[in-house]
C-alpha positions as CSV (number, residue, x, y, z in Angstrom):
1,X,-8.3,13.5,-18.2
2,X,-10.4,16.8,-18.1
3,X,-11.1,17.9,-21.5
4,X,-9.4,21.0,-22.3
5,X,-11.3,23.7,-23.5
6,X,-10.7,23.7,-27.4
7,X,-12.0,20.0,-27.5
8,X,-14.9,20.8,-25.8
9,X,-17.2,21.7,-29.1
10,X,-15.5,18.3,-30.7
11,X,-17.3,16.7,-27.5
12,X,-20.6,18.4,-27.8
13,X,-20.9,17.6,-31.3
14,X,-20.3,14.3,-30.9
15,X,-17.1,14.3,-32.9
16,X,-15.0,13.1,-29.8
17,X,-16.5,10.7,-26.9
18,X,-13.5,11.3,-24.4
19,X,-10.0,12.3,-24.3
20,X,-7.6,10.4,-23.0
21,X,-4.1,11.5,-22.5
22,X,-2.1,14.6,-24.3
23,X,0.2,13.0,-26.9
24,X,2.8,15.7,-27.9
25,X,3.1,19.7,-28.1
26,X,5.1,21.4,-30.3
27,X,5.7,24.2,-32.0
28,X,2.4,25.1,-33.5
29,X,0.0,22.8,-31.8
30,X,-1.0,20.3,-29.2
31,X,-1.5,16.6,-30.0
32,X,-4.2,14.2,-27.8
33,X,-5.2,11.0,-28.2
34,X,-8.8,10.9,-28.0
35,X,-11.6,8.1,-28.5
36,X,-14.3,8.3,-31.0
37,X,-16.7,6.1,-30.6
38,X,-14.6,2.3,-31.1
39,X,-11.7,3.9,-32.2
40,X,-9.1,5.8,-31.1
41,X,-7.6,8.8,-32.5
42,X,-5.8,11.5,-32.5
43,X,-6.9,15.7,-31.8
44,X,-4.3,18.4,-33.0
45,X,-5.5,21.7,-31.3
46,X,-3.6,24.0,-33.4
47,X,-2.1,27.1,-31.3
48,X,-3.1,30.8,-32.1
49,X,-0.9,32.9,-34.2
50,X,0.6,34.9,-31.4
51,X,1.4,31.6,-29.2
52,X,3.2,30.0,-32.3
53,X,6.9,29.9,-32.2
54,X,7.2,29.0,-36.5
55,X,8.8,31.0,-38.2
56,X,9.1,32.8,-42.0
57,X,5.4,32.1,-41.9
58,X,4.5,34.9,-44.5
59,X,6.9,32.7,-47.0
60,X,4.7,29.4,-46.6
61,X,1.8,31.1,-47.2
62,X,2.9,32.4,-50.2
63,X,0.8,30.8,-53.2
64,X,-1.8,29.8,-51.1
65,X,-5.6,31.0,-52.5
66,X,-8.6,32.0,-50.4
67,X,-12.0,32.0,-51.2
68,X,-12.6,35.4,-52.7
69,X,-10.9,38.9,-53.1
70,X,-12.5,40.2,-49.9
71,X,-10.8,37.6,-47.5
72,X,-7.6,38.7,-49.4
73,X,-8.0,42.0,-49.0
74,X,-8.3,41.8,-45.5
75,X,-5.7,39.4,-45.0
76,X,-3.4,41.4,-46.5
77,X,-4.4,44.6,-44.2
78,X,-4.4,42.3,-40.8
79,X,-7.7,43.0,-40.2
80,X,-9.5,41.2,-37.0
81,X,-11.7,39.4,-40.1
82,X,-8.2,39.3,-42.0
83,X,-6.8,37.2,-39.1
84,X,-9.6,34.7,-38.8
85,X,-8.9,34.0,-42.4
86,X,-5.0,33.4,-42.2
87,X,-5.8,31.5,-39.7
88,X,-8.1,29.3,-41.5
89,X,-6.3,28.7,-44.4
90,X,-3.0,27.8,-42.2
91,X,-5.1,25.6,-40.7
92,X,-7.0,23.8,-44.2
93,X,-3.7,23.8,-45.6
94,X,-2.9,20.9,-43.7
95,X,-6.1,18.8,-44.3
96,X,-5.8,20.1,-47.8
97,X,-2.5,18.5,-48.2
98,X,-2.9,15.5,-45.8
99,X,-6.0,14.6,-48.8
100,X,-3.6,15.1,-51.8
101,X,-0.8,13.2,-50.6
102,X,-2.9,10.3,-49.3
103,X,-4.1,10.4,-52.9
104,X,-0.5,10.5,-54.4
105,X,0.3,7.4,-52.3
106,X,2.1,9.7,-49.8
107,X,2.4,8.1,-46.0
108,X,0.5,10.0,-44.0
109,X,-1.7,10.1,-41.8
110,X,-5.7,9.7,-42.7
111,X,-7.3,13.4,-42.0
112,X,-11.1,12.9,-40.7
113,X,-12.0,16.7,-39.8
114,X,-11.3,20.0,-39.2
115,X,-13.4,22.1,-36.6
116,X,-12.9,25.1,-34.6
117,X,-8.9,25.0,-35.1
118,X,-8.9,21.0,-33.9
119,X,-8.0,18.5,-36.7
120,X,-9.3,15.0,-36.1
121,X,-7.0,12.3,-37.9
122,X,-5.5,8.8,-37.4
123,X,-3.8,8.0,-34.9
124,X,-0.1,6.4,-36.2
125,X,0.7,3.5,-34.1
126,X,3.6,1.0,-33.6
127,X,3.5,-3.1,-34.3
128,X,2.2,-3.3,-30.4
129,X,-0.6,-0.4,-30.8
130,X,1.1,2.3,-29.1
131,X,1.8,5.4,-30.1
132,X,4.3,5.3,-32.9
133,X,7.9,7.0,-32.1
134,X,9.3,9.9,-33.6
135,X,12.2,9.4,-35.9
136,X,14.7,10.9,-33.8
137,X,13.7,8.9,-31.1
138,X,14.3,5.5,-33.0
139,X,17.8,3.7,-32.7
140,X,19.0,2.8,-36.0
141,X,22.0,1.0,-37.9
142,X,23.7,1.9,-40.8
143,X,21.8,-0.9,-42.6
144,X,17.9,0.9,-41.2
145,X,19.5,4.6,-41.5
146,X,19.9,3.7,-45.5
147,X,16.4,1.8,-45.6
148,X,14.8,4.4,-43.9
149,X,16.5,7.3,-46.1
150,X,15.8,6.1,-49.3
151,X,12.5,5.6,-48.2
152,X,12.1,9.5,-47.5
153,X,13.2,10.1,-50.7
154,X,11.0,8.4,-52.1
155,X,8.0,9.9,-50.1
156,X,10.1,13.6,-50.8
157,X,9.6,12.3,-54.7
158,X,5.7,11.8,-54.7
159,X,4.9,14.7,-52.5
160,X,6.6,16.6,-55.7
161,X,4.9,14.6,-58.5
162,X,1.5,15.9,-56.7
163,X,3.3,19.5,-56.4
164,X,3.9,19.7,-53.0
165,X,6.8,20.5,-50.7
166,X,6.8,19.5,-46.8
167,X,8.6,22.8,-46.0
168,X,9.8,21.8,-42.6
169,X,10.5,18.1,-43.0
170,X,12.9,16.8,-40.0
171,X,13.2,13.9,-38.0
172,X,11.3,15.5,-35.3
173,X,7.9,15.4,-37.9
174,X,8.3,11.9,-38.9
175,X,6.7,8.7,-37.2
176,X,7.7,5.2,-37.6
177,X,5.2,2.7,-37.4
178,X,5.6,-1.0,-38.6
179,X,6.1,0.0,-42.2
180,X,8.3,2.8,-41.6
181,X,8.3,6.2,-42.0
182,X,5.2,8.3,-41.8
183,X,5.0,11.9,-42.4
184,X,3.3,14.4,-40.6
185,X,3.2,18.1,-39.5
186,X,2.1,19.6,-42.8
187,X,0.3,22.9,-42.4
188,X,3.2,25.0,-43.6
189,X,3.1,22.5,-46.8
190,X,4.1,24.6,-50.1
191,X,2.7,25.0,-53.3
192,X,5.4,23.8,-55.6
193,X,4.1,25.4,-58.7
194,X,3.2,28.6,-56.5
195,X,5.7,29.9,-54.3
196,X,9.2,31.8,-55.2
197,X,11.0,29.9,-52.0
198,X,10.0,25.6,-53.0
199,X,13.5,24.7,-54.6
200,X,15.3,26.2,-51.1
201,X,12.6,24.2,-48.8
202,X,12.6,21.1,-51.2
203,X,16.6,21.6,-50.7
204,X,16.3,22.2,-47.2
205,X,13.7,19.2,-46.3
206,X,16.1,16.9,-48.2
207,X,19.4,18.0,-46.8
208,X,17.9,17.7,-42.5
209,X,17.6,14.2,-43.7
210,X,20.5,13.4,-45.0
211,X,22.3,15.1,-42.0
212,X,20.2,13.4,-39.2
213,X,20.9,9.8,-41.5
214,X,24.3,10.6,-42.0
215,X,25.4,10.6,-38.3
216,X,25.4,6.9,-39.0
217,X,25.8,6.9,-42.4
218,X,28.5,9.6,-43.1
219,X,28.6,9.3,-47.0
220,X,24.8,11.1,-47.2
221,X,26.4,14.3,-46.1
222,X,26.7,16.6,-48.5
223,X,24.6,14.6,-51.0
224,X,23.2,16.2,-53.9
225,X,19.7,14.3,-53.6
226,X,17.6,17.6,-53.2
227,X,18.7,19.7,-56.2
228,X,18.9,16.2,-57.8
229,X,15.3,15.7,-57.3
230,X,14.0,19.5,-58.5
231,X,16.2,19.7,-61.2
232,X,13.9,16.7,-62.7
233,X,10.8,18.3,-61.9
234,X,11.6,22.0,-63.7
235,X,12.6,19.2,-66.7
236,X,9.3,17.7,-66.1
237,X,11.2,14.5,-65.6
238,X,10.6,13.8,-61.9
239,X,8.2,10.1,-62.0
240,X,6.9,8.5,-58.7
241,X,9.6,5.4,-59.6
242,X,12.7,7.9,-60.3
243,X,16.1,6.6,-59.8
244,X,18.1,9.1,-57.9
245,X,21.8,9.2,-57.7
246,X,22.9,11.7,-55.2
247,X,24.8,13.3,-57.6
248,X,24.3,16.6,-60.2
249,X,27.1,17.0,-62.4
250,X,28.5,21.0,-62.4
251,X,26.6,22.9,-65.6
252,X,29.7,22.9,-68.9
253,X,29.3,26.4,-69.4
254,X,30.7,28.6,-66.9
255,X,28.5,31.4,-65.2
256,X,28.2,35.0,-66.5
257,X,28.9,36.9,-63.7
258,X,28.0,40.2,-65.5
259,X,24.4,38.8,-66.1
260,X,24.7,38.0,-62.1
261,X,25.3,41.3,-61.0
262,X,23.4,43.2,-63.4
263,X,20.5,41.3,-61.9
264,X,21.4,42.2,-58.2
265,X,21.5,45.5,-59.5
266,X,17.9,45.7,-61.1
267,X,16.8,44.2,-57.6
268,X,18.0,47.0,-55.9
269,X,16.9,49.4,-58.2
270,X,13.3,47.9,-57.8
271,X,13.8,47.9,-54.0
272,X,14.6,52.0,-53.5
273,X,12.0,52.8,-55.8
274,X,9.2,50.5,-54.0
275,X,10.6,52.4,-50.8
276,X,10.2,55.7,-52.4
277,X,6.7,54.7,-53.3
278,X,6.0,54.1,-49.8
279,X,7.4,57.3,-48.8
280,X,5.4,59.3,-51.1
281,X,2.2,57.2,-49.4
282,X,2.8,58.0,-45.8
């Protein structure tokens, strides 16, 4: 096929010898498989800002750390400059994380490079070589749908030993290959440690799966597996070989509502007087 134009600077650097078919397109980028040299591979063209359709973006990015105070500065104003650099670190986050999880033992797949917006990685195939399926596109039994699950969890698990959250984990961003499941889609991947939001996305990730498993395996709705799951890493319990349950037992004490309320009053106390702040300033 003609090259489209973002791959074209892969091709004159040498990084890509010919593309051959578009894979996929989603919801922030376009996936082609491409050859490189002997092997073949895959070429995510990631899609500008503007031509994105994900969403809460400003609460992924949250944690994240750019190279000095000056690229901050202007990311925070939405500067041209300011825009090149949010751009850039939505884009490294995902080689960032595709690195640390590989480390951690994560399956994913193997990142090679990242250049002008295109990341060059493996290319996740099935037993015959093909293009592995998505998840959602694999039949399953009530016998794979538990296999399959508890494998999830256990990828969920490590991401979280190496302080990482997927943040949009659904069976639409898993492949299966002739292991099983392989992760991918991670540039929206969240700091654990870093960001006010990674018990709700941890939560979130971990309840999509056991909604999409438990149309054949009804028991994993309304599983406790995500809270589970952070509730051991705040302990600083949470081990790669963890042995969840499903189930958190409901805290003895019962809940001070006062203390609730008085803090949902000192949030909106802080809120009018951050607004009357920006009044003053315009």
């Amino acid at each position: 096929m003609k090259p489209p134009k973002r791959l074209v600077p892969l091709i004159d650097e040498g990084l890509i010898d010919e593309v051959s078919r578009q894979l996929m397109s989603g919801k922030e980028a376009i996936v082609y498989v491409v050859r490189c040299g002997d092997d073949v591979r895959c070429a995510k063209v990631y899609k500008e800002a503007n031509q994105r359709s994900f969403h809460q973006a400003v609460a992924y990015q949250e944690g994240r750390r750019v190279k000095n105070s000056r690229q901050a500065r202007a990311m925070e104003k939405g500067t041209k400059f300011g825009r090149k650099m949010a751009e850039e670190t939505w884009q490294n986050a995902e080689v960032d994380a595709l690195y640390r999880l590989a480390a951690a033992g994560v399956r994913v797949p193997t990142p090679y490079i990242c250049f002008e917006g295109v990341l060059l990685m493996e290319l996740v195939v099935d037993a015959d070589g093909n293009a592995a399926p998505r998840l959602n596109d694999v039949p399953l039994t009530e016998a794979l749908a538990l296999e399959y699950h508890a494998a999830l969890l256990h990828q969920v698990v490590l991401m979280l030993c190496a302080g990482v959250i997927h943040g949009d984990l659904s069976e639409y961003n898993i492949l299966v290959d002739a292991q099983g499941p392989v992760i991918i889609d991670l540039p929206q991947a969240i700091d654990a440690a870093g960001s006010s939001v990674a018990q709700g996305m941890l939560e979130r990730d971990v309840t999509n799966l056991a909604d999409f498993f438990g149309a054949v395996v009804p028991q994993l709705i309304g599983s406790q597996y995500g809270l589970e799951i952070w509730n051991l890493y705040e302990a600083g319990l949470l081990t790669p070989d963890v042995k969840l349950t499903g189930f958190v037992a409901l805290p003895d004490t019962p809940t001070d509502v006062g203390a609730v309320m008085r803090e949902i009053a000192l949030a909106r106390d802080e809120e009018a007087e951050q607004r009357s702040y920006q009044g003053a300033d315009s």
